[in-house]
C-alpha positions, 0 to 999 in steps of 0.5 A: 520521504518525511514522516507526517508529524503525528497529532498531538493527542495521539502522542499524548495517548500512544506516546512518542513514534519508536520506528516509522513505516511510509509507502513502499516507493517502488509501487508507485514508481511501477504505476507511474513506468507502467501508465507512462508506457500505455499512453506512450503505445496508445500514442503510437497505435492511434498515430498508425491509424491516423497516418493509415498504417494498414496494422487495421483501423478499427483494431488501432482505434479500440485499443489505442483509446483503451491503452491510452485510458487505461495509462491514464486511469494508472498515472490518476491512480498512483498521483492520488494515492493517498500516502499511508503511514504506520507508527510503533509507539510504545503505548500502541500502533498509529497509523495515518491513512490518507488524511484520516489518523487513527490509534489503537493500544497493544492491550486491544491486539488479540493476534498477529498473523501472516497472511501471505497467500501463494508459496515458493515466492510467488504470492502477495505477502502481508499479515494483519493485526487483529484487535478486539471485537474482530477489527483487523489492520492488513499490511502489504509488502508491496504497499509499505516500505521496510515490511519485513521490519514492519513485521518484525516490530509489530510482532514483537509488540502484540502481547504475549500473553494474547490468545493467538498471539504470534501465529 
């Protein structure tokens, strides 16, 4: 997937992108598998109660229109879910989400944290960069693609001499 082409003004102030970070394609790629397969069931259950199968007909009835809903809420989900980017820039960090752009310097970064909750593997890995006056930008690995490198460049671009900084 073809990085979005960054605004103008955003390069004026940030600077050219150094590495860009889109979305993590196998998540979508798992609602899409996932939602395809509960409209599939649903399909199945609500033939059984057309066709009289004795699985029970109200059993069949409610969970064939809550597989099939449920498939479609996914498949609505992950077709609209808009497409975040991330950009390290040598002035700062621009990031696109949706259709909205945004940008902040690394002056503003007070602290880089990993904020992986769970142990031994099982969890949800992400971190979070803290900028001046407590606002924050989370990352999720299951939400960007090349996270650990995401990780590791932001890292290496939070000032050093940052109170926090690094953790």
């Amino acid at each position: 997937m073809r990085p979005p082409t960054i605004p103008p003004d955003l390069i004026a102030e940030f600077g050219d992108p150094e590495q860009a970070f889109g979305p993590n394609r196998r998540t979508r790629i798992g609602f899409v598998v996932v939602g395809g397969l509960l409209l599939v069931f649903g399909g199945l259950l609500y033939a059984a109660w057309i066709c009289k199968v004795p699985v029970g007909q109200w059993f069949s009835t409610w969970v064939a229109t809550a597989m099939a809903v449920g498939g479609a809420v996914v498949l609505y989900g992950a077709w609209k879910l808009p497409a975040n980017w991330v950009f390290v820039c040598p002035r700062g960090l621009v990031r696109k989400r949706g259709t909205r752009w945004e940008g902040r310097g690394w002056s503003e970064a007070v602290r880089f944290e990993d904020a992986t909750l769970g142990n031994r593997g099982s969890g949800i890995r992400q971190s979070r960069l803290v900028w001046n006056f407590g606002h924050e930008w989370g990352f999720l690995a299951d939400t960007v693609a090349d996270y650990d490198r995401l990780v590791e460049s932001v890292r290496g671009k939070v000032p050093e001499h940052s109170p926090g900084a690094n953790l």
